[in-house]
N, C-alpha and C positions, 0 to 999 in steps of 0.2 A: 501379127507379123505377116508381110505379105511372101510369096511364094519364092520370089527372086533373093529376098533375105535368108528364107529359109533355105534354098540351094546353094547361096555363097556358104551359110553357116557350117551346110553337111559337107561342103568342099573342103572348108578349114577342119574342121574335125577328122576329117579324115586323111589327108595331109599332114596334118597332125600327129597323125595316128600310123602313118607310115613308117615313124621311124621308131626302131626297133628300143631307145633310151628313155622316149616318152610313153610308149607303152610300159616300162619298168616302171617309169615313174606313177603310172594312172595305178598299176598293180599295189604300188607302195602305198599310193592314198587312198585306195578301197580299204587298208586296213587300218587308217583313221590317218589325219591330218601331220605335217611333216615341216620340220624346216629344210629352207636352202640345206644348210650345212648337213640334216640327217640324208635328205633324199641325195645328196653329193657322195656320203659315205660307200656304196658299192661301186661305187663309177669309176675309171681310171683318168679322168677328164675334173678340169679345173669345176672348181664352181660357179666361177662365170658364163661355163658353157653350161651347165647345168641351171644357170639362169635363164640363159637363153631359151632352153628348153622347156621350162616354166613360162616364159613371157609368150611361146607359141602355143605352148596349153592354155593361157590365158585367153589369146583371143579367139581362138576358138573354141569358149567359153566351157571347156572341159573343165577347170581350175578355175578356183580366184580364190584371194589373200585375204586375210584380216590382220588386223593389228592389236597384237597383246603383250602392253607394255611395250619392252623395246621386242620381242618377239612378233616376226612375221608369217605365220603359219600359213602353209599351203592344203588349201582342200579340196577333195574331188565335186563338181557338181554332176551328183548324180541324174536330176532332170536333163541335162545334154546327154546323158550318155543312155537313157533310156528313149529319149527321139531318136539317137544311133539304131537303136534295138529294135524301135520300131518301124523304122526305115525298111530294115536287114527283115522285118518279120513279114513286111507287107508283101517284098517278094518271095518271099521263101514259101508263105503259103499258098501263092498263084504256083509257085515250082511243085511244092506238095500234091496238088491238086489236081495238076497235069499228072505226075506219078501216080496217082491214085485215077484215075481216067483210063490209062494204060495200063495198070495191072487187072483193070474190068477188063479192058477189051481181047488181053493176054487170055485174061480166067475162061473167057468163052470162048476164045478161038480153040483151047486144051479142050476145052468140056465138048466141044461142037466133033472134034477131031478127033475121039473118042484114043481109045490107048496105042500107042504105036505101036505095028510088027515090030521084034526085035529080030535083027540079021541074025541068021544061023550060022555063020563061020564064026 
């Protein structure tokens, strides 16, 4: 996959992932696979929108369907959602890093600066 694919992919995924119903929905499929009609069940919204909302987790390849018998199961794919994770980890550890850099430079400027007079009023 070249890098341009992979940056539209993490735009749809996270796009995606904006909205606060298909985040319900990813929650619902962590805990195993779902129809339209179940994952419609908490929602105050038709199931057409609740299609809709499937068909955006589709193509950014959050979700995808299979077919069993006349049932249509929806699943989470977990490989997109741990590229998400490690997207989210590559900076997080450069941010770590940095924090940990600064609380050295913290720890010696205290240790250098030895204990502070306290004001006597």
């Amino acid at each position: 996959m070249n890098e341009s694919r992979d940056d539209a992919l993490l735009d749809k995924a996270f796009l995606a992932l904006a909205d606060p119903a298909r985040r319900r929905i990813i929650a619902r499929l962590s805990k195993g696979p779902a129809t339209v009609n179940e994952l419609a069940e908490p929602f105050a919204i038709t199931k057409q929108a609740v299609s809709k909302h499937i068909q955006v987790l589709e193509q950014a390849q959050l979700v995808t369907r299979t077919r069993d018998a006349q049932r249509r199961p929806v699943h989470l794919n977990p490989a997109r959602l741990e590229a998400l994770t490690a997207w989210i980890d590559r900076y997080r550890l450069v941010r770590e890093e940095q924090f940990r850099s600064l609380d050295s430079v913290l720890s010696q400027q205290a240790a250098h600066s030895g204990p502070q007079a306290k004001d006597p009023s």
